[in-house]
C-alpha positions in Angstrom: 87.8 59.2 132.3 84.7 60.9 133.5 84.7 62.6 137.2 82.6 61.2 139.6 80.2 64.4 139.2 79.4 62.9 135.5 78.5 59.6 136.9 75.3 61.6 138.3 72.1 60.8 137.2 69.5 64.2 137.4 66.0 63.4 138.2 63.9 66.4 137.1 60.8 66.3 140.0 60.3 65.5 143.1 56.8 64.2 142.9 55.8 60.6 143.5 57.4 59.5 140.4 60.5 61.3 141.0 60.9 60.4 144.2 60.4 56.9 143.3 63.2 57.1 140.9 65.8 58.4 143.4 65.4 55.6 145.6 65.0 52.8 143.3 68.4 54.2 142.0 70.2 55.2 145.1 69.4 52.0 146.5 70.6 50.1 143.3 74.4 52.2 143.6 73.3 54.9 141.5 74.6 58.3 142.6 71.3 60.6 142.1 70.7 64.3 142.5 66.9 65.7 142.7 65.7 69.1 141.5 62.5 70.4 141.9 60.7 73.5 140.9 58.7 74.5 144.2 60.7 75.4 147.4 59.5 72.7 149.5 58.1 69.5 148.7 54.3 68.9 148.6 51.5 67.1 146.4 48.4 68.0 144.9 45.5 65.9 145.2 43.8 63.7 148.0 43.8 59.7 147.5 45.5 57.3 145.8 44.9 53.4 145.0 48.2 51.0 144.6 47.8 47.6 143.2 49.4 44.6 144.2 51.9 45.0 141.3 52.6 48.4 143.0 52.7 47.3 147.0 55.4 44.6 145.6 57.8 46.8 144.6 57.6 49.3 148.0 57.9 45.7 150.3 61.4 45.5 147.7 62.6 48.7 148.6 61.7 48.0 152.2 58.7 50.5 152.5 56.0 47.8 153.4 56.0 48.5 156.9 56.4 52.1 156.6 53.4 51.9 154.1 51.7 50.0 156.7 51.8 52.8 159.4 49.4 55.2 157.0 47.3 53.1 154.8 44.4 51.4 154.8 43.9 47.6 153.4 40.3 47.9 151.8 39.3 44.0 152.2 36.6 44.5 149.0 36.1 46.5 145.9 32.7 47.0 145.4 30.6 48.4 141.9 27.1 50.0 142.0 25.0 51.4 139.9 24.9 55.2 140.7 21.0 55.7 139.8 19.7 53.1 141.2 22.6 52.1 144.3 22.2 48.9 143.0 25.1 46.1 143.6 26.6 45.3 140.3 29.7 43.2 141.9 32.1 42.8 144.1 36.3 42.1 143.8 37.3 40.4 147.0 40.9 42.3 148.4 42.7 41.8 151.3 44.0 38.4 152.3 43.0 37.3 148.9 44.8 39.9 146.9 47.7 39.0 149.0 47.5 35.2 148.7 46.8 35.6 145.0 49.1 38.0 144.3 52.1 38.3 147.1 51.0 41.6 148.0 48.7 44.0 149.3 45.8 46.1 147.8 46.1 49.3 149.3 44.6 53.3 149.6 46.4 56.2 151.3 46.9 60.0 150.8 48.8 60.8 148.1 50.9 63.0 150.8 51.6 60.1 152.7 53.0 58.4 150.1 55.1 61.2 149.2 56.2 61.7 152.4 57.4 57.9 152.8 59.2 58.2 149.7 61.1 61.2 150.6 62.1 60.1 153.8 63.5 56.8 151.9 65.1 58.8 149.3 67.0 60.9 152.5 68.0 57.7 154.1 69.8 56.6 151.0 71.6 59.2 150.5 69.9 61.1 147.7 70.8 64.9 147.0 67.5 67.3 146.3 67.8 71.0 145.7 64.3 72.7 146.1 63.6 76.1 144.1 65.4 74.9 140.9 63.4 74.0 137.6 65.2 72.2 134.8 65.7 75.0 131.7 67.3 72.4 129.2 70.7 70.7 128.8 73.8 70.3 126.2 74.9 67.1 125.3 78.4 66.3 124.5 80.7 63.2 124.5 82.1 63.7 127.9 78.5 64.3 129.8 75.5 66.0 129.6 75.4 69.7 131.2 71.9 70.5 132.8 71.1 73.7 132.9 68.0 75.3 135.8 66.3 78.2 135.2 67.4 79.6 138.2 71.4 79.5 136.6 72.1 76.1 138.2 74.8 73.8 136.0 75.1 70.2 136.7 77.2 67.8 134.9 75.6 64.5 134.7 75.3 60.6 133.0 72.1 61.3 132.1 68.7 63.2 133.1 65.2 61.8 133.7 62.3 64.0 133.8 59.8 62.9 136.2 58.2 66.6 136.0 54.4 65.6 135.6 52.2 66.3 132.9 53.0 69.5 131.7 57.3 68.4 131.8 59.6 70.6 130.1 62.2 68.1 129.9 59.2 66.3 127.8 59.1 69.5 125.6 62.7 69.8 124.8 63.3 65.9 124.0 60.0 65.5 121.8 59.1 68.9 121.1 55.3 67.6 120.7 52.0 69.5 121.3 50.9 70.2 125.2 48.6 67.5 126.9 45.0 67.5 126.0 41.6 68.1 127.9 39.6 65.2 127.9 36.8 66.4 128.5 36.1 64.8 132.3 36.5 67.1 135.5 37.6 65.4 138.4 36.1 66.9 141.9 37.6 65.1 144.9 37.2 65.7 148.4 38.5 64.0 151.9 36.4 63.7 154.7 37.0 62.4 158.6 34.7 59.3 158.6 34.1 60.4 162.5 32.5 63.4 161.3 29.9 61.1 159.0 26.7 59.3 160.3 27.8 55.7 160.5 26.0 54.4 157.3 28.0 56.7 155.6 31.3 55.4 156.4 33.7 52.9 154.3 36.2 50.4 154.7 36.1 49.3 151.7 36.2 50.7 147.7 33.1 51.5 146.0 32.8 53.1 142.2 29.4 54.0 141.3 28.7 54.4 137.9 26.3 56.3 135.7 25.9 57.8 132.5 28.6 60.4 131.8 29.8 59.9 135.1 31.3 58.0 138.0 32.2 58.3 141.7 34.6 56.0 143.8 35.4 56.7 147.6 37.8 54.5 149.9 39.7 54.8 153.2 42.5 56.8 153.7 45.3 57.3 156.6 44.8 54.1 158.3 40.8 54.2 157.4 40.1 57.3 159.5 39.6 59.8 156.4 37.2 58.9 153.6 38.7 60.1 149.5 35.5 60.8 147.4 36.6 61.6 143.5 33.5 62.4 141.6 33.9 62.8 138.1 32.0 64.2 134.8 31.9 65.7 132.2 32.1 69.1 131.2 34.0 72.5 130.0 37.3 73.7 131.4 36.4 76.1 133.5 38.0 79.7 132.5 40.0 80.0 135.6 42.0 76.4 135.2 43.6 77.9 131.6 46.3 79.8 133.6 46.7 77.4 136.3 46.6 74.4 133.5 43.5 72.5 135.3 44.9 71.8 138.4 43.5 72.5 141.7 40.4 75.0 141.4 37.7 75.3 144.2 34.7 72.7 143.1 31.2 73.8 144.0 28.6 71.2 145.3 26.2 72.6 142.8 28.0 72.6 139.8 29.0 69.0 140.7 25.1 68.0 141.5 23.7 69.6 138.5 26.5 68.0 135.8 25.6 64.2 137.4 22.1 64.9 137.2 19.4 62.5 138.5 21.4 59.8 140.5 20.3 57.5 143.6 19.4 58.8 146.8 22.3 56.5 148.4 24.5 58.3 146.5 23.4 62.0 146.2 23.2 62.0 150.4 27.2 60.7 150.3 27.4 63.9 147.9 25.7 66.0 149.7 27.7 65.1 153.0 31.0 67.1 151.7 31.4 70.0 153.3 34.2 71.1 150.1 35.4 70.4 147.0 38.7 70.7 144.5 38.1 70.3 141.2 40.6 69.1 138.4 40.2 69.2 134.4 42.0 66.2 133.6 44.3 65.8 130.6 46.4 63.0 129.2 47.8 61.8 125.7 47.5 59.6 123.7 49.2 56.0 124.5 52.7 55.8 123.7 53.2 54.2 120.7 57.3 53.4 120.4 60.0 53.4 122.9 61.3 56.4 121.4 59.0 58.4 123.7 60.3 57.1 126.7 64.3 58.0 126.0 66.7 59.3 123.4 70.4 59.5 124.0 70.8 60.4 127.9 67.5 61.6 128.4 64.4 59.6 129.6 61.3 60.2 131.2 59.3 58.7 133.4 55.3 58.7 134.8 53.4 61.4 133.7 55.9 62.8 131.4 55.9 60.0 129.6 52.6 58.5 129.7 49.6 60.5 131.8 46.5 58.5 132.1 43.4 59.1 132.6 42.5 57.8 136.1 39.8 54.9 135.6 42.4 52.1 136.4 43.8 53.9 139.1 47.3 52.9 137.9 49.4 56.4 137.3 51.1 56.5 140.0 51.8 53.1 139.8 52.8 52.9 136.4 55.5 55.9 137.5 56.5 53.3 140.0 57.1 50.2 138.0 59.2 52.4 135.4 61.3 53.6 138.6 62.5 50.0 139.3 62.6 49.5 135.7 65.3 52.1 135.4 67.0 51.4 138.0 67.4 48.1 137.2 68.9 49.2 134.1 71.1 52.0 135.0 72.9 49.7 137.9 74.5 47.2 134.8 78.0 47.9 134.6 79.0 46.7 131.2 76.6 49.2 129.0 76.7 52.6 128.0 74.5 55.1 129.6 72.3 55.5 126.3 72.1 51.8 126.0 70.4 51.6 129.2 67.9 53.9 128.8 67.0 52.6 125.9 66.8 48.9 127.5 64.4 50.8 129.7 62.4 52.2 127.8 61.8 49.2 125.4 61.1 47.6 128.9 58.6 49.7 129.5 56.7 51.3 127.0 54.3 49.0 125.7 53.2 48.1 129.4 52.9 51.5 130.5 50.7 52.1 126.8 48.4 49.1 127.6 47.4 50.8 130.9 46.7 54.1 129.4 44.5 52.4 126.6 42.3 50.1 128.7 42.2 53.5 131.2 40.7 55.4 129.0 38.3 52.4 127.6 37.2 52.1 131.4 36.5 55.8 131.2 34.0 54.4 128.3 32.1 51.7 130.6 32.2 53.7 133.8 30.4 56.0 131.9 28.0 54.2 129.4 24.6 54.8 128.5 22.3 52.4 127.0 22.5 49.2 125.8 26.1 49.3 126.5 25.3 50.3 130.2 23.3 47.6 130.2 25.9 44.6 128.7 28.1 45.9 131.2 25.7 45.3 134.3 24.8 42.5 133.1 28.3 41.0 132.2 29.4 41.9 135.8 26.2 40.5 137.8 26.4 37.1 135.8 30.4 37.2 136.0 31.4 38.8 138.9 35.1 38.7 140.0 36.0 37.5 136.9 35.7 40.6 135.6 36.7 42.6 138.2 40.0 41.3 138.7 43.0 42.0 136.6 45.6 39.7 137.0 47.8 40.9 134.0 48.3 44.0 136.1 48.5 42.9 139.4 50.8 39.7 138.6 52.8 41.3 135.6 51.8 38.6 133.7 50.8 38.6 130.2 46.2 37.9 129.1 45.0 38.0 125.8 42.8 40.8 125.3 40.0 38.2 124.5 40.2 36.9 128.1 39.2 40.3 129.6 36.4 41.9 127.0 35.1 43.6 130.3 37.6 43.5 133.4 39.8 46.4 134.7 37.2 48.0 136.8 39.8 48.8 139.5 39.8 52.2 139.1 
C-alpha cells in the first residue's frame, strides 16, 4: 500500500494556472505540493479579462468576494474602428452578464489575481517550495519520483505541469518542437486614470481595431488603474531570443510607427503612456487529441498544454476551467490515478482547442484589411450584440459554428 507521501499530487508552477490547480485540488481532498522555479512568487504582465464562465468557478471556490475587493466590473464592451474612432458596437456587461449568465464579467491585474489565489491555496493547506524547478521524473508501479533541478526528490500520484509556455514538463512528456512566434508583439502598459485628462479615462472595455493591428484598454484594481495592450505586427526583436519574448522595454515610437496612420482618438490615448513593455507572443497550434493533455501520471495544464493567442482573452481562463476539471477528477475514489487524468484530459481538450482556434481567427478580424474589414464592420453595426456575445463560452454550452460566423470579439 502506498505511503501517504505517494498520494501527493506535484504541481509544477506557481503561476495563475498553477495556483489554480492547488486549490481546486486541496479544496476537493487532494493532498498537493507546489514547486516553483523563481524564489518568490510574482507575475509577468499587467491586465487580465475573466469571463463569466471564469468568475463562476472563483464564486465556487469562494473567491467571489475576495475578487470583488480588486476588480473592476466593466458594465460594457465596446468596438471601434481604430482609424476612424468610429463605434462599431457595443456588448452590454454588468448586470446583464450576470443575469444572463450567473456571473460576473470582470478585469483586474494579473497580480491581483495571483495574489488571491495564493492566499487561497495557503488557507487550504497547500505545500509550495520556491527556488525549485522540475528536472524530470521516473515512473514506476509504486509512484512516480520527481526529480528538481536543484536535487529535490519527491514521491508522488502523479505530476501536473502548469509551467507556462515554455514547460519542461511539456518537453519531457511530448518531446515536441518549442512554441512558435506569431508574428504579433504585444506592448501593454498601466496607467493611474487620476493621472489622465478625464476624457481619457474608462470604465468600461474598448478594442479598437485596424489593419494589422488592435488595441483594447479596461479598468483595473477597482477601476483606478487603466491596462492598455496594443498589439502589431512585427520582428522579434534581437534582445527577446535570450529572454524567450517576454518582458522587453517597448518604445512609444516603435509602437507608433508599426500601427501607422490611426484616429486622433486613439493616437492621443497612445500618446498618453508615459512607458511601455513589450511581449513577442507565441502559441501552438490547437490541440488536436487528448493525448496532449496527459499520459500515464503526468498531465498538463494552461499554457503548457494549450497557449493562445490573446484575442479572446480566455488563457487564463481556459487554465482555470482545466483546474476544476482536474480536480474534479482526481477527488473520485474508485479510479486509478492514470484513469483520471485521462478522464480529464478527454474533458478538456477539445474545449480548450476550440478556444485557441477561434483566438487566433479573431486575431484575423481584429486585424483585417479590406473587404473583409469591411464585412466585419458591417456585420457588427447591423448585428450588434449578437455578435459580440459568446454564449458557448460564457455558459459552457454547446453553438454550432454556423450560429456565430462573426462573434467572439471579447478579447
Amino acid at each position: 500500500m502506498a505511503s501517504q507521501e505517494h498520494k501527493q499530487v506535484v504541481i509544477a508552477g506557481g503561476g495563475i494556472g498553477g495556483l489554480a490547480a492547488a486549490v481546486a485540488c486541496a479544496q476537493s481532498g487532494v493532498q498537493v505540493k507546489l514547486l516553483e522555479h523563481a524564489p518568490q512568487l510574482s507575475e509577468v504582465g499587467a491586465g487580465i479579462q475573466i469571463g463569466p464562465n471564469v468568475t463562476r468557478i472563483l464564486q465556487v471556490w469562494g473567491l467571489g468576494a475576495a475578487l470583488s475587493q480588486v476588480a473592476a466590473f466593466p458594465e460594457a464592451l465596446q468596438a471601434r474602428d481604430a482609424q476612424t474612432g468610429r463605434v462599431l458596437g457595443t456588448l452590454t456587461l454588468g448586470a446583464r452578464a450576470q443575469a444572463r449568465y450567473g456571473a460576473p464579467y470582470a478585469t483586474l491585474h494579473r497580480a491581483d489575481l495571483q495574489g488571491l489565489l495564493h492566499r487561497a491555496a495557503q488557507s487550504a493547506g497547500v505545500d509550495m517550495l520556491l527556488g525549485q524547478t522540475v528536472k524530470g521524473w521516473l515512473d514506476s508501479e509504486a509512484a512516480l519520483q520527481v526529480n528538481t533541478a536543484q536535487g529535490l526528490s519527491l514521491q508522488a500520484s502523479a505530476l501536473i505541469g502548469a509551467d507556462g509556455v515554455w514547460s519542461r514538463v511539456r518537453q519531457q512528456m511530448l518531446g515536441d518542437v518549442p512554441p512558435s512566434f506569431t508574428g504579433h508583439l504585444a506592448y501593454r502598459a498601466l496607467v493611474a486614470q487620476a493621472d489622465l485628462p478625464g476624457h481619457l479615462r474608462s470604465d468600461q472595455v474598448t478594442v479598437w481595431m485596424g489593419p494589422r493591428l488592435h488595441v483594447v484598454h479596461y479598468p483595473v484594481r477597482s477601476g483606478q488603474w487603466l491596462n492598455l495592450v496594443a498589439i502589431v505586427h512585427g520582428v522579434k526583436p534581437e534582445q527577446a531570443q535570450e529572454a524567450q519574448g517576454w518582458d522587453q522595454v517597448g518604445h512609444t515610437l516603435a509602437l507608433m510607427q508599426a500601427m501607422g496612420a490611426v484616429g486622433r482618438d486613439l493616437h492621443e490615448r497612445l500618446a498618453s503612456v508615459p512607458a511601455w513593455r513589450q511581449w513577442a507572443l507565441h502559441d501552438r497550434a490547437p490541440l488536436s487529441a487528448a493525448g496532449q493533455m496527459a499520459q500515464g501520471r503526468v498531465a498538463l495544464l494552461g499554457d503548457a498544454a494549450h497557449p493562445m493567442r490573446p484575442y479572446l482573452a480566455q488563457g487564463a481562463g481556459m487554465a482555470i476551467e482545466d483546474a476544476q476539471a482536474l480536480a474534479q477528477n482526481l477527488s473520485k475514489r474508485s479510479a486509478a490515478v492514470p484513469d483520471k487524468l485521462q478522464a480529464y484530459a478527454d474533458q478538456r481538450w477539445a474545449r480548450n482547442a476550440r478556444v485557441q482556434a477561434r483566438a487566433i481567427r479573431n486575431g484575423r478580424i481584429f486585424h483585417a484589411q479590406g473587404a473583409l474589414a469591411l464585412g466585419r464592420n458591417l456585420s457588427m453595426q447591423l448585428l450588434g450584440e449578437r455578435v459580440m456575445d459568446v454564449p458557448w463560452l460564457y455558459g459552457g454550452g454547446p453553438i454550432s459554428d454556423s450560429q456565430s460566423t462573426f462573434r467572439d470579439f471579447s478579447s
